[in-house]
C-alpha positions as CSV (number, residue, x, y, z in Angstrom):
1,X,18.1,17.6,140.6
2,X,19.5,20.5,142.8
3,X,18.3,21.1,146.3
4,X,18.6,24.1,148.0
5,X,19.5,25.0,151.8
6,X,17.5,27.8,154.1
7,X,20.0,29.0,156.8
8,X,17.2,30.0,159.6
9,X,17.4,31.4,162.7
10,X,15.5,30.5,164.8
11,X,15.3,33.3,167.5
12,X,16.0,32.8,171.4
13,X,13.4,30.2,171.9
14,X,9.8,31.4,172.1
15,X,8.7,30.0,169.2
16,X,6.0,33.4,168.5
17,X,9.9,35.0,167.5
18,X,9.8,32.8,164.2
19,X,9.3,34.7,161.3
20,X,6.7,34.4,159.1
21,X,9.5,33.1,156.1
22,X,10.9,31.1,159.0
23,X,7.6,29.2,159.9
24,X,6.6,28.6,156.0
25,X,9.8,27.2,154.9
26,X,10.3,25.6,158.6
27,X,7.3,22.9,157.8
28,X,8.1,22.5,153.9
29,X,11.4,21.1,154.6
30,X,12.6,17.9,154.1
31,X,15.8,17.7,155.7
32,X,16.3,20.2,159.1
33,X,19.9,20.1,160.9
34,X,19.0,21.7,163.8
35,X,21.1,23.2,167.2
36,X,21.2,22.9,170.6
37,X,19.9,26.5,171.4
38,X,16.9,25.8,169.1
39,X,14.2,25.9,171.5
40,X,11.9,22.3,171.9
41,X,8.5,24.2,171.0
42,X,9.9,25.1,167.7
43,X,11.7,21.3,167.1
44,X,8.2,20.0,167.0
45,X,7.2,22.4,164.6
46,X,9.3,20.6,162.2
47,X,6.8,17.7,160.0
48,X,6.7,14.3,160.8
49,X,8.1,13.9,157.1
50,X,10.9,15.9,157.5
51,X,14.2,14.3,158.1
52,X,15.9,15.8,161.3
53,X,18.8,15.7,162.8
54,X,20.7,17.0,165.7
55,X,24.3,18.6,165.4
56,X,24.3,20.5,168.1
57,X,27.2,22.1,170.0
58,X,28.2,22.2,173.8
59,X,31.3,23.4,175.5
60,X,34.1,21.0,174.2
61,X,31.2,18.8,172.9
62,X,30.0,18.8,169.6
63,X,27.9,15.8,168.5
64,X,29.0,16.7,164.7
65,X,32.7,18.7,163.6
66,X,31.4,22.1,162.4
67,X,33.0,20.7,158.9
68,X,31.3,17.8,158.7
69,X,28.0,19.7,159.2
70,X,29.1,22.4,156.4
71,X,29.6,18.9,154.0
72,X,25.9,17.6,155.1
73,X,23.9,20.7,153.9
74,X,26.0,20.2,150.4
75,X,25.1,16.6,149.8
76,X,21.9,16.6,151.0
77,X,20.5,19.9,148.9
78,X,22.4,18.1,146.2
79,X,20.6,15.4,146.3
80,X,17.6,17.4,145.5
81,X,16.3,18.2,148.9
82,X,15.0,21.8,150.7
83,X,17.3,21.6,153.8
84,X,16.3,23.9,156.5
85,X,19.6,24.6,158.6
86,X,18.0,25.5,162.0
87,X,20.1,27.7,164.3
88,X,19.4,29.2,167.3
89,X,19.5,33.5,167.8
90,X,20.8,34.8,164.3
91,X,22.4,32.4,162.0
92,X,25.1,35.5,161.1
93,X,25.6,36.9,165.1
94,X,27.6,34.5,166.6
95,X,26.2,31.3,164.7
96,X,29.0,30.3,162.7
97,X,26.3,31.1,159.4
98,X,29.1,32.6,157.5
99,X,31.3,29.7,157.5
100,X,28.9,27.1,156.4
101,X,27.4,29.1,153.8
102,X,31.2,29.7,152.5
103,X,31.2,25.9,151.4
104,X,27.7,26.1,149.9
105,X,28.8,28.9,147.7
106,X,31.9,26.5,147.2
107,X,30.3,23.6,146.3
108,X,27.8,25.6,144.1
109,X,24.9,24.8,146.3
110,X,21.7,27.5,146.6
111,X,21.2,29.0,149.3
112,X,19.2,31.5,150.8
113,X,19.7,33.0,154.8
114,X,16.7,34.1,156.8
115,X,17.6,36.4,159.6
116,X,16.5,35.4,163.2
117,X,15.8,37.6,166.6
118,X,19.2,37.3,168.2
119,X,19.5,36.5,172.0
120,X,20.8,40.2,173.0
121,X,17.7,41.5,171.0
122,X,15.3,39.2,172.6
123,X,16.5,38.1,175.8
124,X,16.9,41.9,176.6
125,X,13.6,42.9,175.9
126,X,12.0,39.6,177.6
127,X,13.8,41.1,181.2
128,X,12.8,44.1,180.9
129,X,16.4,45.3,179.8
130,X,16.6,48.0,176.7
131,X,19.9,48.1,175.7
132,X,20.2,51.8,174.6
133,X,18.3,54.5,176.6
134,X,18.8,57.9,176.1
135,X,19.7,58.6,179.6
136,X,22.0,55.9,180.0
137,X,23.6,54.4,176.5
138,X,23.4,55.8,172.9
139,X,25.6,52.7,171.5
140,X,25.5,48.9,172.2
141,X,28.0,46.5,171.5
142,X,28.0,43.0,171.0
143,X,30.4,40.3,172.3
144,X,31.5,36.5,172.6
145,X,32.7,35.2,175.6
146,X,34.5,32.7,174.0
147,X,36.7,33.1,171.1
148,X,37.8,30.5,169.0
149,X,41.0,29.8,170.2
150,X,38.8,29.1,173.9
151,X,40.1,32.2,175.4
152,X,37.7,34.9,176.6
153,X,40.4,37.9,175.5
154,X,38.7,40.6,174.5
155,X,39.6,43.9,174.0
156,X,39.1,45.1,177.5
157,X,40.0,49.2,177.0
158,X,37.7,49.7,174.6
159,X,35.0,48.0,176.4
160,X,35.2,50.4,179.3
161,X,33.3,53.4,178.0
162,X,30.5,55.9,179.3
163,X,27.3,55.2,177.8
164,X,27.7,52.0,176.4
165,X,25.8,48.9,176.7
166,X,28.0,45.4,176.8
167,X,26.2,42.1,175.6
168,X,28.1,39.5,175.5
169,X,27.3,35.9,174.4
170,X,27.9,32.5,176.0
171,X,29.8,34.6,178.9
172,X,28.9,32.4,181.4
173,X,32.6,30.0,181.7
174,X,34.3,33.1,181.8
175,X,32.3,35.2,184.1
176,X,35.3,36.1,186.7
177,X,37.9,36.5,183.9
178,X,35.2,38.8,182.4
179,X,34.9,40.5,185.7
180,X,38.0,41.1,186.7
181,X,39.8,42.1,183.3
182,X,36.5,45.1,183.2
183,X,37.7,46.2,186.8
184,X,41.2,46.1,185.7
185,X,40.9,48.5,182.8
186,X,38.9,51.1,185.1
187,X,35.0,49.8,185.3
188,X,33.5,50.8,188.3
189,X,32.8,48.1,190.6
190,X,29.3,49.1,191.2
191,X,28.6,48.6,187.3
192,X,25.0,47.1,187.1
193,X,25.1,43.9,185.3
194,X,22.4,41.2,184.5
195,X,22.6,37.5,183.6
196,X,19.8,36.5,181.7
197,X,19.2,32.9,181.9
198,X,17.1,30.6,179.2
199,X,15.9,34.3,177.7
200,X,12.1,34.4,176.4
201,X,11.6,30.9,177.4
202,X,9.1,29.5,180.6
203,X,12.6,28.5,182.2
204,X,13.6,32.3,181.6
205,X,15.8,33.8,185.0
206,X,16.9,37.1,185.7
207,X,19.2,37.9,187.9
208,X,21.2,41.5,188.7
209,X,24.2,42.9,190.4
210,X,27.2,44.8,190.0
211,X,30.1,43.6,187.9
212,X,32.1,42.9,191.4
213,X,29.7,40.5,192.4
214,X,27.8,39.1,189.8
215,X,30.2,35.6,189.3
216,X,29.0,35.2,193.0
217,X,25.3,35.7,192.3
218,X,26.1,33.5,189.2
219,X,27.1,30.9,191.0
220,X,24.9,31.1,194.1
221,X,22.3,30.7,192.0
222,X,23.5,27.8,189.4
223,X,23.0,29.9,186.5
224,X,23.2,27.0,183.6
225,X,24.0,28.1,179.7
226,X,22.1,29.8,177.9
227,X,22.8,32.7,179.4
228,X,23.3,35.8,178.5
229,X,25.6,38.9,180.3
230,X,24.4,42.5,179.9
231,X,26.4,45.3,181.0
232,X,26.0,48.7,181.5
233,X,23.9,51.6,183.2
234,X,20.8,50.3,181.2
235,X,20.0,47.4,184.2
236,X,19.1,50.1,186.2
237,X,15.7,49.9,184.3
238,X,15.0,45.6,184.2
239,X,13.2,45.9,188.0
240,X,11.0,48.6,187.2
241,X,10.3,47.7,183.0
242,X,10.4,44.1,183.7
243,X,7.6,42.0,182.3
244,X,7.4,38.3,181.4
245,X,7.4,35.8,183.7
């Protein structure tokens, strides 16, 4: 009998961001590898009956090799089961979504990928932060922090550009080189720029500066991951738009 596996995002953490497809096939499932950015109110959303289990990732910790995990949704939907493959943000923006569904289609496993509220999306909106404005950015671009080879090179002269807003994902560890390589290639140093800290969550902190001081701020305030880094003119806006608390 032939399974299949749901590739879900999950959203930034308020579990009201599920989907409606997300939710259904969320509590139908009968095997759900879940992340470690997959917020706790949406974890016990998952049945009793459903087998779950935890393959999350932290910074040069990863309680399962992203391979391994890519072998588990095979087997299991081979054995015959729905598996729900639960992942924080968007599965396909920064979630490493494209590489396990690359097996799947491999091994000849269904599949099908349910799109998620990504963190730049929803964390943004939950500070108050739009990240275009016609006054201050008509594009928005969309970054990682940390590449896969654990550097945080990125191509810094195209980066630097009038009206534009910068989000860039799991920034945090890299937050001076980030910093000083923007200044380097001509930012401004009075840039706004906001961290966003646990986005759309009740732990949610915002804090903003300019990119010459915000890895001080960062670290005067023990900003922990998840957190997100928003640049650009756009920040202007989070102290008088700002809502949820």
């Amino acid at each position: 009998m032939s399974g299949k596996v749901y590739l879900i995002g999950a959203g930034p953490g308020d579990p009201e961001l599920l989907t409606l497809k997300a939710h259904r096939l969320l509590i139908d499932a009968d095997v759900v590898l879940y992340d470690r950015l997959v917020g706790e109110e949406i974890i016990e959303l998952i049945p009793d009956t459903a087998e779950k289990m935890y393959v999350g990732k932290a910074k040069s910790l990863h309680s399962l090799p992203q391979n391994e995990i890519n072998s588990l949704l095979a087997r299991k939907a081979k054995e015959g089961k729905k598996v729900v493959r639960l992942k924080g943000g968007d599965p396909f923006i920064f979630g490493r979504g494209g590489e396990e569904i690359e097996e799947l289609v491999e091994e000849g496993v269904s599949f099908e990928v349910v799109p998620g509220v990504t963190a730049a999306a929803g964390c943004a909106a939950y500070a108050g932060i739009p990240l275009t404005h016609r006054d201050y950015a008509q594009s928005v671009r969309f970054l990682t922090g940390h590449l896969k080879d654990g550097t945080t090179e990125l191509p810094w002269e195209e980066l630097v550009h009038p009206a534009q807003t910068l989000v860039i994902y799991m920034g945090l560890t890299g937050v001076v080189e980030i910093s000083a390589s923007l200044q380097r290639f001509g930012m401004s140093k009075a840039m706004p720029v906001a961290i966003v800290e646990k986005g759309t969550t009740k732990q949610q902190r915002v804090f903003t500066s300019d990119i010459n001081h915000i890895a001080q701020v960062a670290a005067e305030n023990e900003v922990k991951s998840p957190a997100l880094l928003i640049i650009g003119e756009v920040v202007l806006l989070q102290n008088t738009l700002s809502w949820f608390n």
